[in-house]
C-alpha positions in Angstrom: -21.5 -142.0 -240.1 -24.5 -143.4 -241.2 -23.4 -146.9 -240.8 -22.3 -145.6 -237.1 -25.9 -144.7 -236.6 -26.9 -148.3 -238.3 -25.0 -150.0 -235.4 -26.4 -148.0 -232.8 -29.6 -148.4 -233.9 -29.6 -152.1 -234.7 -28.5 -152.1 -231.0 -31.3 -150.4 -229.2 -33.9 -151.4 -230.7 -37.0 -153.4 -229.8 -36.0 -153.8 -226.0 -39.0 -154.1 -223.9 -40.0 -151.0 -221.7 -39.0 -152.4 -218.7 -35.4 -152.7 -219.6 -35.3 -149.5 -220.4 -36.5 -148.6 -217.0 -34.4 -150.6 -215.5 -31.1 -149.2 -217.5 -32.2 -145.8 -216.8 -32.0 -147.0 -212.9 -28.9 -148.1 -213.5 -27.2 -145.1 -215.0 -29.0 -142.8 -212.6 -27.5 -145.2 -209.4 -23.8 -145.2 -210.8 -24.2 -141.4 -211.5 -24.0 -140.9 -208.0 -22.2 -143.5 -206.7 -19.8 -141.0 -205.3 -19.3 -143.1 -201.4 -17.4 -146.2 -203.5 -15.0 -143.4 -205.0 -14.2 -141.9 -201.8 -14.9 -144.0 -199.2 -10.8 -144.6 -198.2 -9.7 -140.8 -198.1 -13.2 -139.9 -196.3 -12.0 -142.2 -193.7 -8.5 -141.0 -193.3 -9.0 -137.5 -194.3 -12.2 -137.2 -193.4 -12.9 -139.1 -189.9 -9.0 -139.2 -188.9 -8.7 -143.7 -189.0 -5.1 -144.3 -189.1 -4.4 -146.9 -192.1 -5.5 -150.3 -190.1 -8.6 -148.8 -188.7 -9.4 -147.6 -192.9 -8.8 -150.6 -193.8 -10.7 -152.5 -191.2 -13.7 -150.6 -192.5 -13.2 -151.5 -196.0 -13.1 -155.2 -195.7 -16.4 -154.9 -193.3 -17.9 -153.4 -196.0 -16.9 -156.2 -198.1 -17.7 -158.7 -195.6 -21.0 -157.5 -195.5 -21.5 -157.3 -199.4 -20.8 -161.2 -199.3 -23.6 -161.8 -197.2 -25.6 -159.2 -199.3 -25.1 -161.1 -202.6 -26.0 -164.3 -201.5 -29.2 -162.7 -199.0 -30.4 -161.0 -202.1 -30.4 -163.7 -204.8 -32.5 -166.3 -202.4 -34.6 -163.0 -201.6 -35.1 -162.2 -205.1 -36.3 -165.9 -205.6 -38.4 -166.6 -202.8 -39.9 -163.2 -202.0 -39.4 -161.8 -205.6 -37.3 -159.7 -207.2 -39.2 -155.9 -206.8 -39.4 -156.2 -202.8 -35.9 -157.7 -202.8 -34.6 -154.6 -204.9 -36.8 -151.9 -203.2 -35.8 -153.3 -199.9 -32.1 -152.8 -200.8 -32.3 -149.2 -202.2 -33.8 -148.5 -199.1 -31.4 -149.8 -196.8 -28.8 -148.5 -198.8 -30.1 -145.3 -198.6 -30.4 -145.4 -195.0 -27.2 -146.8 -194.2 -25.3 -143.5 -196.2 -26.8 -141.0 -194.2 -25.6 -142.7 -191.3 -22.4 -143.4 -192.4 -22.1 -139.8 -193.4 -22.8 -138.8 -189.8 -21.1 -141.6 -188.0 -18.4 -140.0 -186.0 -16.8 -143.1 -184.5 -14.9 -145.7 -185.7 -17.2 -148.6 -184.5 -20.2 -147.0 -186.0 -18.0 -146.5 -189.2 -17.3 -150.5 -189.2 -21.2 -151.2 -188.8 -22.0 -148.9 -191.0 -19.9 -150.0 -193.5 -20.8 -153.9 -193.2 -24.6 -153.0 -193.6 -24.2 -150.4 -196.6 -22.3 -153.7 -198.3 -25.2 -155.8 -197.1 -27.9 -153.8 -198.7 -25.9 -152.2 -201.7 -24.5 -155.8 -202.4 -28.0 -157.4 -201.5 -29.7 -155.1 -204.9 -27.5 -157.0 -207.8 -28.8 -160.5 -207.9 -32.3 -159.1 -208.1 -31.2 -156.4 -210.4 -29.6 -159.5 -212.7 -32.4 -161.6 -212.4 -35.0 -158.8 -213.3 -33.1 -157.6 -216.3 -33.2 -161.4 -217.5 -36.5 -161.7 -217.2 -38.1 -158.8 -219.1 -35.6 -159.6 -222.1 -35.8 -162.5 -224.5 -33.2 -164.7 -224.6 -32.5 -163.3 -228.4 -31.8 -159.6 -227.0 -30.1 -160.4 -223.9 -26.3 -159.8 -225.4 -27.7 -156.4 -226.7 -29.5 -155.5 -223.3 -26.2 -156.5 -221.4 -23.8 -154.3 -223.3 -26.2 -151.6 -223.4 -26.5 -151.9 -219.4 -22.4 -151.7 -219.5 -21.9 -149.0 -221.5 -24.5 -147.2 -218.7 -22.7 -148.2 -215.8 -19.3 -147.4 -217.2 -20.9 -144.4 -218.4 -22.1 -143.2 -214.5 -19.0 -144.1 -213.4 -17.2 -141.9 -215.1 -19.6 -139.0 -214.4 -19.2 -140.1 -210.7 -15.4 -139.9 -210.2 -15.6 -136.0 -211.6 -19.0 -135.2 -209.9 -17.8 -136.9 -206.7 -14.3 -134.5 -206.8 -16.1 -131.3 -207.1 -18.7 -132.5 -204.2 -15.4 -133.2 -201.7 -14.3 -130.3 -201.9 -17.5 -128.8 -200.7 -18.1 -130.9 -197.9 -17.4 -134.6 -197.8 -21.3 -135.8 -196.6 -22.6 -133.9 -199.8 -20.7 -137.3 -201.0 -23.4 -139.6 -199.3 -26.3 -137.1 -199.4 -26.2 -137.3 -202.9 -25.4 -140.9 -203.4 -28.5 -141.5 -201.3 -30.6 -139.7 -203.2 -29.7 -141.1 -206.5 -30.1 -144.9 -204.8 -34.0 -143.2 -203.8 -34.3 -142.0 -207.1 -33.4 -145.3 -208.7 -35.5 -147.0 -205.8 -38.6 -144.7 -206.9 -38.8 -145.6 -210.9 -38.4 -149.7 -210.1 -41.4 -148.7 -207.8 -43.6 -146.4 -210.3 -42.6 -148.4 -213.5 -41.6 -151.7 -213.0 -43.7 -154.5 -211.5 -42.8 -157.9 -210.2 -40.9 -160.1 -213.0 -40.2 -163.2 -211.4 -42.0 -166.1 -213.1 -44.9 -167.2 -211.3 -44.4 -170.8 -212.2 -41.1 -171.2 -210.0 -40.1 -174.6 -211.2 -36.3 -175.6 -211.2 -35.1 -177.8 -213.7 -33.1 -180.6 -212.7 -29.0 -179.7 -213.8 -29.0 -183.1 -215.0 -32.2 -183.9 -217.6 -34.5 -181.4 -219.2 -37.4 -181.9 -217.2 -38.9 -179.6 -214.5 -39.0 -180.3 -211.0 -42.7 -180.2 -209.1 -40.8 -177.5 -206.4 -38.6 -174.5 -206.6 -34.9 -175.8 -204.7 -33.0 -173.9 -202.7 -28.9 -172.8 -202.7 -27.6 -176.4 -202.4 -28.5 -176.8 -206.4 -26.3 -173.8 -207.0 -23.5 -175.0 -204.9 -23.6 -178.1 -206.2 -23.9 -177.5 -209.9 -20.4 -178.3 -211.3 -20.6 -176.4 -214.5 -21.8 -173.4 -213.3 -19.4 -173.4 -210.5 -16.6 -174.0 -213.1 -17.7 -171.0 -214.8 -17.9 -169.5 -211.7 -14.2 -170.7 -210.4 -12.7 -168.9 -214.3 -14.1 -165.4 -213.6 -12.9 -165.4 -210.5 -9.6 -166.0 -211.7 -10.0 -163.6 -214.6 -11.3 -161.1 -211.6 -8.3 -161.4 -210.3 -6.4 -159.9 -212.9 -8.3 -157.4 -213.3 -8.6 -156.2 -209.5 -4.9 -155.2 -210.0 -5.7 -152.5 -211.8 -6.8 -150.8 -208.7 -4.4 -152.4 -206.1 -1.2 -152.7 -207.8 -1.4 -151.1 -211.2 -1.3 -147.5 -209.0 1.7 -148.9 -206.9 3.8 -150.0 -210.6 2.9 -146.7 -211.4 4.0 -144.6 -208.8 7.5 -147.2 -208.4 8.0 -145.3 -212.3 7.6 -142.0 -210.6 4.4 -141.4 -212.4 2.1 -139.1 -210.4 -1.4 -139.9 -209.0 -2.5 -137.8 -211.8 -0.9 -139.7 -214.0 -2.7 -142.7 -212.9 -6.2 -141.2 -213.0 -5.6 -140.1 -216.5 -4.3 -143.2 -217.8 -7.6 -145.1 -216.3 -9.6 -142.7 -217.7 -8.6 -144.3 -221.0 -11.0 -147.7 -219.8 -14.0 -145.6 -219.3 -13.9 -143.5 -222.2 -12.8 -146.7 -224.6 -16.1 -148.7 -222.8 -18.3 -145.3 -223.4 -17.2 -145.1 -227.1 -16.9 -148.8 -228.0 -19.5 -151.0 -226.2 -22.6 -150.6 -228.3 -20.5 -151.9 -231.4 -19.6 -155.1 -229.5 -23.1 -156.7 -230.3 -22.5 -156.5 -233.8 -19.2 -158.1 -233.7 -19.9 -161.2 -231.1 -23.7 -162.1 -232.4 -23.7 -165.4 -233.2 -20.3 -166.8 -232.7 -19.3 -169.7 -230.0 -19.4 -167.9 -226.8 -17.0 -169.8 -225.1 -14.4 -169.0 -228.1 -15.3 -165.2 -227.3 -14.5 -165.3 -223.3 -11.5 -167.3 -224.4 -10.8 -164.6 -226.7 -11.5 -162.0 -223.9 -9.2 -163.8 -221.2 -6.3 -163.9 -223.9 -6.2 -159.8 -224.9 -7.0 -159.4 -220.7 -4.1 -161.7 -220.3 -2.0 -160.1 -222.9 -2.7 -156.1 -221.8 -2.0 -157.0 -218.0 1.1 -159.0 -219.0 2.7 -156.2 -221.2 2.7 -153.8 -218.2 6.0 -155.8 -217.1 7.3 -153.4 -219.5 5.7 -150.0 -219.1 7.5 -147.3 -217.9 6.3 -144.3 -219.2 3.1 -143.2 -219.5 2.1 -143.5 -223.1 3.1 -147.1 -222.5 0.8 -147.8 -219.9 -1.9 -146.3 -221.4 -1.5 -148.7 -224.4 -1.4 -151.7 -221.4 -4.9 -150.1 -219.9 -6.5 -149.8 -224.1 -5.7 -153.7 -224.8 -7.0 -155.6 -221.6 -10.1 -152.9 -221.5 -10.9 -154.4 -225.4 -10.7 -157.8 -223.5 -13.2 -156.8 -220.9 -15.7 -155.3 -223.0 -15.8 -158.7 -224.7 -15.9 -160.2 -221.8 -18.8 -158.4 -219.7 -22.1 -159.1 -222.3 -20.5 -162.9 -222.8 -20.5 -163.5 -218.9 -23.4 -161.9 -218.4 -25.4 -163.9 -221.7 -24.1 -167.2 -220.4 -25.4 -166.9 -216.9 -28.4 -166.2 -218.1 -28.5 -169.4 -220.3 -27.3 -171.5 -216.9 -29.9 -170.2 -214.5 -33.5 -172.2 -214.4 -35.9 -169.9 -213.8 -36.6 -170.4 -210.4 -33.4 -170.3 -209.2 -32.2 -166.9 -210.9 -31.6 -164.7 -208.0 -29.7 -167.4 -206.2 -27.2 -168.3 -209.2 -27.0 -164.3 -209.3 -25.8 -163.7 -205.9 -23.5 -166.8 -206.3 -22.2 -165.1 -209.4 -21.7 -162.3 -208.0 -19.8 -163.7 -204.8 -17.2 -164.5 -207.4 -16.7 -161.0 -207.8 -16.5 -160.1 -203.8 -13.7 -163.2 -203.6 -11.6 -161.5 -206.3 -11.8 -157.9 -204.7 -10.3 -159.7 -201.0 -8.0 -161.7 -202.6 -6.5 -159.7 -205.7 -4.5 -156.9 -203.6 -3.1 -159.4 -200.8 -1.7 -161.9 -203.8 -0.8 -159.1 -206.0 1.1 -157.3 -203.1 2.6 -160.1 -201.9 4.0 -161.8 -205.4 4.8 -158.0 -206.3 7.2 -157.7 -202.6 9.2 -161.3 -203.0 8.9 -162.3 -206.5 9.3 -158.5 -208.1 6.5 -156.4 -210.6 7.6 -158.7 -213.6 6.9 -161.9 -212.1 3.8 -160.3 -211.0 2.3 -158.7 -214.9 3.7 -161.8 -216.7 1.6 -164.4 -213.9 -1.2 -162.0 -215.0 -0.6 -162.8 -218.4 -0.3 -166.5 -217.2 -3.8 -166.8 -215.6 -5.1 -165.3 -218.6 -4.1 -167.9 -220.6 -5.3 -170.5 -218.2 -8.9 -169.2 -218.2 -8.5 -169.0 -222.0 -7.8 -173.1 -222.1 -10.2 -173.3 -219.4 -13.1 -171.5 -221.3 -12.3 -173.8 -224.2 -12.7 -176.6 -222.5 -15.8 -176.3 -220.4 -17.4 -174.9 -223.3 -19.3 -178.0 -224.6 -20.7 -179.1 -220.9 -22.1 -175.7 -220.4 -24.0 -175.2 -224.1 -25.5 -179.0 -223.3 -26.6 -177.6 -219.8 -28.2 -174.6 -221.8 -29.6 -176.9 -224.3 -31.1 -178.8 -221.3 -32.6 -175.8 -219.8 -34.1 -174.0 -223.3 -36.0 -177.8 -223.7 -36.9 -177.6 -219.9 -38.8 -174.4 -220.4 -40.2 -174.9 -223.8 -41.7 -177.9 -222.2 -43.5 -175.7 -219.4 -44.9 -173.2 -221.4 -45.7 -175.0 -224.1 -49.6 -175.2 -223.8 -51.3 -179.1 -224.2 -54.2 -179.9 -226.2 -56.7 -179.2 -223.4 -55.3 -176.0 -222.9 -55.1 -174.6 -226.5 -59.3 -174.9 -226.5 -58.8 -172.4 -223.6 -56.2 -170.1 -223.9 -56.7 -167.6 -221.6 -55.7 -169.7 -219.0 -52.9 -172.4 -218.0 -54.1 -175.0 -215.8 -51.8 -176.0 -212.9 -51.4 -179.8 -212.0 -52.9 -178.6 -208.6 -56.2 -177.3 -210.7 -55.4 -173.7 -210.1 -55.6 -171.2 -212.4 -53.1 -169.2 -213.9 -53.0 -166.6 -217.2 -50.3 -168.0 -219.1 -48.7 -164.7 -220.3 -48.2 -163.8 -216.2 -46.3 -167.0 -215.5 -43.9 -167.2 -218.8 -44.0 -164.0 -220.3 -43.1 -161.5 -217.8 -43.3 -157.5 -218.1 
């Protein structure tokens, strides 16, 4: 027990204030993040859309949190990241009350497209806050402990969210509302504006710093990152089919919809149990060696549902690729952080994040159509195939992207690093333009 406690607190500790804010944001959002849960049997049940129309709705909601991620990370950069994530809440919050009152379908499907604008629109600046306001040393703590909360609201969110249906189904967005206000209210009280004041870029190429911020073309055309990009989306893939065609597997067994629930219970709980040991374990070893790692046991627990078909046995599937993504999740989110200059952290954000929107359209159309014409085995065991492929491809880009990281470390070190002139003075940083600037505001953000 009192190694336990050891763990725990070698895990929490000496994380700035802000992130703490932040996380507390975080678990307070997902706590009520009832709308996600519900949004396809409000529709039906709820509003009376036959199948197409629901699912119409969906993908404009999608749709719209495309546009959202990649609005919100060159927000978050150019306009900063507290206006950008304020802004969102807001709209979000908005955008649930009338979609709780929306009574026809078009009003649904515009409804829908601007709640995934302005929900989607919040993560890049989310991202890009929470890597500024912790060191680079911290990060893979801060990250899994940010996990563990959203897994942890989740959970809360698919039981709170059942009892509130069955009182009425807009108590689903009143409350999700007001949890996105809540959340909107302590960035606004406790946490001020984190984006670097010096918003310099560093080339992709040299360790050197560019005179002027650049825009979204350096994201699109930075190969590494997109190659790191291409894998999770990939790895996404996989595991999108826990929610399109793992149910549908399940239900071909004869396993009921309760069934199902309970068996992916077994993620959240395993996540809310586990995650703040995975720290401990994954400190300093090769990090593309870990998301290898990750994409194997992903790969491995996805694969071996070809062969479930009983419950106990999927339960065991949904354990072993959940160990894989809690491996995965600080790793991903550490790397980015080491890829992204600076000034550009909002916009590789919302890129990064895309990756997740084009998983979420494509997983369920690929999954149902291998599943229809090539069978459920062919579909599990290509699961277990892509793993593997993301496994070799992690391996192999691996080098590139710690020289890029390298690159950018040396990049920064040589802006803040003060010159003789300034050490007599310092107070104050001067810029090459003769402004002045304190030091601690531009580099060392609170």
């Amino acid at each position: 027990m009192s190694g336990a406690r050891g763990w725990l607190q070698q895990t929490t500790s000496g994380l700035p204030r802000a992130f703490w804010y932040l996380w507390t944001g975080s678990l307070i959002n997902r706590l009520g993040s009832f709308v996600v849960i519900f949004l396809a049997i409000y529709l039906t049940a709820g509003r009376g859309l036959t199948g197409s129309q629901a699912g119409l709705v969906l993908g404009a909601w999608g749709a719209g949190g495309a546009v959202g991620t990649l609005l919100g990370g060159t927000l978050a950069d150019r306009w900063g990241r507290r206006p950008t994530l304020l802004t969102a809440h807001l709209g979000a919050a908005t955008m649930l009350i009338v979609l709780g009152l929306a009574d026809r379908w078009w009003l649904l499907l515009v409804g829908a497209a601007l709640l995934g604008l302005f929900n989607e629109g919040a993560r890049p600046a989310y991202g890009a806050m929470m890597i500024d306001v912790v060191p680079a040393a911290d990060r893979l703590r801060a990250f899994s402990l940010n996990y563990w909360a959203i897994n942890l609201g989740y959970a809360f969110a698919a039981v709170l969210a059942g009892l509130a249906a069955q009182v009425d189904y807009f108590l689903l967005f009143a409350v999700n509302a007001s949890t996105t206000l809540a959340t909107a209210a302590l960035v606004f009280v406790k946490v001020g504006e984190t984006r670097p004041a010096t918003q310099a870029a560093a080339p992709l190429g040299a360790a050197v710093v560019a005179a002027r911020p650049a825009g979204l073309l350096v994201v699109v055309t930075d190969r590494v990152f997109l190659g790191f990009v291409g894998l999770n989306v990939l790895l996404a893939m996989v595991f999108m089919q826990h929610g399109s065609m793992l149910p549908i597997a399940m239900a071909d067994d004869g396993l009921s919809p309760t069934t199902f629930g309970a068996v992916m219970a077994l993620n959240g709980v395993l996540i809310v149990i586990g995650q703040l040991f995975v720290p401990r374990l994954i400190t300093g070893r090769n990090r593309s060696h870990v998301l290898a790692l990750a994409a194997v046991i992903v790969g491995v627990g996805f694969g071996l549902t070809a062969v479930a078909d009983v419950a106990w046995l999927y339960a065991v599937t949904v354990l072993i690729w959940t160990a894989g993504e809690m491996l995965n999740s600080p790793s991903n989110a550490t790397l980015i952080a080491e890829l992204t200059p600076a000034a550009l952290r909002g916009r590789y954000q919302g890129v990064f994040s895309l990756s997740w929107s084009v998983a979420a359209f494509a997983a369920p159309i690929t999954g149902g159509f291998v599943w229809q014409y090539a069978g459920n085995a062919a579909l599990w065991l290509g699961c277990a195939a892509i793993g593997g492929v993301v496994a070799v491809g992690q391996l192999i880009a691996g080098p590139a992207r710690e020289r890029r990281a390298a690159e950018l470390r040396t990049a920064a070190s040589a802006v803040t690093r003060p010159t003789r002139s300034q050490l007599a003075t310092p107070d104050r940083a001067r810029t090459p333009e003769g402004s002045q600037q304190p030091l601690a505001a531009a580099h060392h953000p609170q």
